[in-house]
N, C-alpha and C positions, 0 to 999 in steps of 0.2 A: 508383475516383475519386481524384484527385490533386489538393491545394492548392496551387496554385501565387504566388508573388509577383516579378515582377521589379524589380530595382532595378540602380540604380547604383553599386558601392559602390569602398572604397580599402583594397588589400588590402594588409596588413603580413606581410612574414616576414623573421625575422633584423633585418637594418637595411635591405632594401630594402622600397620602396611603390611599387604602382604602381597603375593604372586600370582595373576591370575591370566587364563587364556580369554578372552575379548574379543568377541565379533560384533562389529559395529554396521547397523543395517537401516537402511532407508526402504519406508513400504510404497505402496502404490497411491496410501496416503497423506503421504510426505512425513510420515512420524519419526524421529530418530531413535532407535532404540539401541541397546548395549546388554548383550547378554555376557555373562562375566562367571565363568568357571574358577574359582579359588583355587589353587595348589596347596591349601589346608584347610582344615575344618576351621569355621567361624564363629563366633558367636553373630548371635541377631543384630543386625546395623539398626540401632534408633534410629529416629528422623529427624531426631534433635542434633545428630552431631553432621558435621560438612563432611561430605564425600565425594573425591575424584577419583578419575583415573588418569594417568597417562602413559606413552609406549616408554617400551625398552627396545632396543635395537636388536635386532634380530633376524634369521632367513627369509621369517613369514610372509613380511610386504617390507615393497620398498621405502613405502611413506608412511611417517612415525604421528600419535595420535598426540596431539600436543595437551597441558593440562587441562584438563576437562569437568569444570561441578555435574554430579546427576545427580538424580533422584532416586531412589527406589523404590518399584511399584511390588516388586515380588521378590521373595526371600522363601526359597525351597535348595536344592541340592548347587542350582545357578540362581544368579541372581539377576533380576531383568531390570534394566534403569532405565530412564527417556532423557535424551538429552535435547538443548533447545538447539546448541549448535556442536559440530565436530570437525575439527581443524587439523587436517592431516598433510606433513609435508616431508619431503626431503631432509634428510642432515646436513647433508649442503645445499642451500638453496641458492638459487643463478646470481650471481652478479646484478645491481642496480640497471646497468646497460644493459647488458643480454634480453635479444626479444626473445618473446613468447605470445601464447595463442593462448586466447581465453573462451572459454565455454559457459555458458550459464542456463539452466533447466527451467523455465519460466510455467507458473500454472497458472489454470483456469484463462487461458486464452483460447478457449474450442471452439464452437458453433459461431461465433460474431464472425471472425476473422480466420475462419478454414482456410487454408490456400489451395485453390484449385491445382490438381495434381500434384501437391504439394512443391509448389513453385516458392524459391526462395525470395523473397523480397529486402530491398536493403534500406535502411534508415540513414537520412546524411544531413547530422547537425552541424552548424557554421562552428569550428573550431571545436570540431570532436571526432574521431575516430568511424569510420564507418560502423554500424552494428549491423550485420546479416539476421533477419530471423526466418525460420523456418519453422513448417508444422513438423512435431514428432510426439508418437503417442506411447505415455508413458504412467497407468495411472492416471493421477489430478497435473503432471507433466503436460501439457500441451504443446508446447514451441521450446525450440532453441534460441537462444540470441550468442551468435560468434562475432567476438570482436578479435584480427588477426595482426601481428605484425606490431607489438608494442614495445616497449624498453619494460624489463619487470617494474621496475621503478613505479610506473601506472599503473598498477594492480589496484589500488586504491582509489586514483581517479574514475575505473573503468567498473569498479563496483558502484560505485552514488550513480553513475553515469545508468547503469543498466537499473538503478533502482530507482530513482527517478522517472523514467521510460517505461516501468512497470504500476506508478502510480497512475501516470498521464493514461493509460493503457484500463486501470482500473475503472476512473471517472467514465473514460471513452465506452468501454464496453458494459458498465453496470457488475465486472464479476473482477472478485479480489485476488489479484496478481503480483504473484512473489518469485525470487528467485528460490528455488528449494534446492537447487545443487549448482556448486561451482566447480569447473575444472581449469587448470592452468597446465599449458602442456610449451614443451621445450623441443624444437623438434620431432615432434609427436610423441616424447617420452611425460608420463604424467609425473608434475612435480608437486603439484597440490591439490587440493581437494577440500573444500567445504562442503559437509552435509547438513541442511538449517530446517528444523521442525516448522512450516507453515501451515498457517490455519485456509485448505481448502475448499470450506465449506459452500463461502459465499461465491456460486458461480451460476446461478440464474437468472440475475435481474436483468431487467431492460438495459438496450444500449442511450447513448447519447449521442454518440458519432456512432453514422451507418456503416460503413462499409472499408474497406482493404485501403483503395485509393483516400477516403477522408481521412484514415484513421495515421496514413503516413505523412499527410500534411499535417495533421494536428500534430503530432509527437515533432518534427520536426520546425514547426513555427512556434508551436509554446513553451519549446523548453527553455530556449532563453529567460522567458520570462515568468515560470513554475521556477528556476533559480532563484529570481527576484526577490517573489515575494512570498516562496513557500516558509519560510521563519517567521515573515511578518504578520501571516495569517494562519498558522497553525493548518497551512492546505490539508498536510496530511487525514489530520484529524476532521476536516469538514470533509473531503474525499470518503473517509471511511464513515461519518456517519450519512451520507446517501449511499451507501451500500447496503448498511444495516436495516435502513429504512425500505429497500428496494427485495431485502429476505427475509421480512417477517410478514405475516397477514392480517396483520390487526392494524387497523388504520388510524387507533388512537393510538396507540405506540409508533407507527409511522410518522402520524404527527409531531408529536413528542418529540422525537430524535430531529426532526425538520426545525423543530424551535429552538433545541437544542443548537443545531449550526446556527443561528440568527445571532441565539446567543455568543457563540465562540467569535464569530464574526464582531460586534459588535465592541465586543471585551478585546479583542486584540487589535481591532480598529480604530479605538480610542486609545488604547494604551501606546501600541508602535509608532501611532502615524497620526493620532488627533492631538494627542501630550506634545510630540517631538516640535510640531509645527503652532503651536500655540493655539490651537482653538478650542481644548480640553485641559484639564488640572482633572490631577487622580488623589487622592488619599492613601496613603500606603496602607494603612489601615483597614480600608474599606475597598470593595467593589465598585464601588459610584465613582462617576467622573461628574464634573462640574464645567459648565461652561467659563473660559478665561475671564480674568475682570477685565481686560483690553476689549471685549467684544461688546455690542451691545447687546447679546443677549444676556442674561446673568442665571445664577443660582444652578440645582442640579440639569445636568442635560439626560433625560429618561432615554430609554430602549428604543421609542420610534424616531425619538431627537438624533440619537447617534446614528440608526441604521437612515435615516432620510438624508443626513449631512455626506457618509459614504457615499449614496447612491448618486448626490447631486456631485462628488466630486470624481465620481466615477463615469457620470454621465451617463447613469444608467436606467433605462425605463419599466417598468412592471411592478415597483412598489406599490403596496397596497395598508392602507391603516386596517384590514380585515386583515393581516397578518398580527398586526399587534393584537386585536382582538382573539383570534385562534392562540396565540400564544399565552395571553392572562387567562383565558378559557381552561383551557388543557393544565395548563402548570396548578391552578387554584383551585379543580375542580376534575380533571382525570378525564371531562368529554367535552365534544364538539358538540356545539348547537345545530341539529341542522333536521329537516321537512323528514329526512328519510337517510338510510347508508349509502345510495347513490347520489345524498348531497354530500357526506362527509367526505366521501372518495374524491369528489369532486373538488371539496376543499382542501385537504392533503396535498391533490398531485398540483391545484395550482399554488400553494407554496412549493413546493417541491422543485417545482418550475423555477417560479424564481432563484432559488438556492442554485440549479445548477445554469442559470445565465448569470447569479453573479461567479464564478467560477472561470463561465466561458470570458465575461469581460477583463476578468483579471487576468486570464489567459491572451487578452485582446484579440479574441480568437475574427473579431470581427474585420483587424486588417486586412484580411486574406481571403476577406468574401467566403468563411467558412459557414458549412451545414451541421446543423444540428437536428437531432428529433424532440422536439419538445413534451415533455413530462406528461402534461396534461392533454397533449393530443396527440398520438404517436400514430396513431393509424390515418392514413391518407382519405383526405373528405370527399376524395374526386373519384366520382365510381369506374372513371374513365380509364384510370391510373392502373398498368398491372401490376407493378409494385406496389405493395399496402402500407409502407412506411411513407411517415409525414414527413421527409425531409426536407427541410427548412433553414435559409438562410439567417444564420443570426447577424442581427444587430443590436447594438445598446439602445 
């Protein structure tokens, strides 16, 4: 299935403008692409010079393609560009007051979280809008998220809000969840529309949270607290790299990206929140932090120094100094020491472990007596058990 919109638009490159017809289309791989008919012959568009498009008003639709950089991938008779985003609205857009109903095209939410006969289920955050999601197949589209009944004014609020929900969603299910299409609708009339290139690849890894029921408590208990501290720890970024790690098959590049979060963790742990509160000094200069002169400790504070000081102030249990080990290993030297490949796997997934319960701690996912499947044993030890998932209560 392909989204298609035609328009009119007035295409810039360099210093030349000129007229062209523009059908702006979203595939079933969420690519945005712009095919763009000229109304004169062209010369060849370097790659060197900036090139947009945007609408001119006209019969053809009623929502106008606001200015827009592409790319060009092909230069024949049309000309085909990939856009990363396409921002299509109204010439008169609604009033700050006036509600409206928002729509958003969420991917890579399939197999974890199906809804049986496709039943809709509701998400209800403390001092946020209800979000409805639903299953719909569309492409790497898997679910709806509708949020109904807004003042336009919140369109803004109710994008981080749905984007947000889509990281927490990431971590939860192991596959990388985006919004790839926004609608905003006026009494059922469409007043806007975002089409956003996401990269759908990452949608096979293992879950963290099992199931429908966990997956709505989680989004709903941590998002307070994914607010928090998603700036001060760069969540996103540690989120995305156990994804990466969860879609390659090389376990020393698994690893890698695993020491990699330690790292990120560590560098923003000391910078945000060990500097702020005095038990770290940075050098601007440098990477290194130093333990404060007020402490008894003194001189530099090293990688297990910082990460054992988080965990103690996290309260959190499963560090291991064989993580620092695996990480001077791999960084200095490209492999893991280990008897056989069914020990390296072994040591992977129990860092990996740990990475995503510091996660869940930061998420305090443990006030709520929440489940998780752990990394390194996901499959159930109990033959008893006809579910084969290790669901498992965390705790710090």
């Amino acid at each position: 299935m392909v989204t298609e919109r035609e328009l009119i638009c007035q295409l810039n490159y360099g210093t030349e403008t000129v007229m062209a017809d523009v059908v702006i289309s979203q595939s079933d791989d969420c690519s945005v692409i712009a095919t763009i008919t000229p109304h004169q012959q062209i010369s060849l568009i370097s790659s060197n010079v900036d090139c947009f498009i945007e609408s001119i008003p006209n019969g053809l639709s009623s929502l106008l393609l606001k200015k827009t950089p592409i790319t060009i991938s092909e230069q024949n008779i049309q000309l085909e560009a990939k856009l990363g985003l396409a921002e299509l609205e109204l010439q008169n857009l609604p009033q700050d007051r006036e509600i409206v109903s928002v729509r958003m095209y969420l991917t890579n939410l399939f197999d974890p979280y199906y809804y049986k006969n496709n039943i809709k289920f509701d998400i209800n955050i403390p001092g946020q809008p209800q979000v409805v999601l639903s299953a719909h197949t569309e492409g790497t589209i898997s679910h709806i998220a509708e949020v109904s009944q807004i003042p336009y004014s919140d369109l803004e609020k109710i994008k981080k809000l749905v984007d947000s929900i889509c990281w927490l969603c990431s971590f939860a299910s192991g596959r990388l969840s985006a919004v790839a299409r926004m609608e905003v609708l006026r009494n059922e009339e469409l007043i806007y529309q975002e089409l956003t290139s996401v990269d759908p690849t990452l949608n096979k890894g293992p879950k963290v949270i099992f199931d429908v029921d966990d997956l709505t408590q989680f989004i709903e208990h941590s998002y307070k607290y994914y607010q928090q501290i998603a700036t001060t720890y760069n969540l996103k970024n540690l989120i995305n790299l156990g994804l990466l790690a969860k879609h390659t098959p090389y376990t020393e590049v698994q690893t890698l990206l695993m020491c990699n979060f330690l790292e990120v963790l560590r560098y923003n742990y000391a910078l945000k929140v060990g500097c702020p509160s005095g038990v770290f000094r940075h050098r601007q200069t440098q990477d290194d932090f130093y333990w404060d002169r007020n402490l008894s400790k003194s001189g530099k504070a090293f990688f297990e120094d910082i990460l054992t000081h988080f965990v103690e102030a996290n309260m959190l249990s499963g560090w291991s100094s064989d993580f620092k080990n695996i990480r001077n290993e791999i960084v200095h030297t490209g492999n893991i020491t280990a008897s056989d490949h069914r020990e390296k796997i072994q040591k992977y997934q129990d860092l990996h472990h740990f990475c995503d319960r510091v996660i869940l701690a930061l998420l305090q996912w443990d006030l709520v007596s929440g489940h998780y499947i752990p990394r390194n044993s996901p499959t159930n030890p109990n033959p008893e058990v006809i579910v084969g998932v290790n669901r498992v209560l965390f705790t710090k």
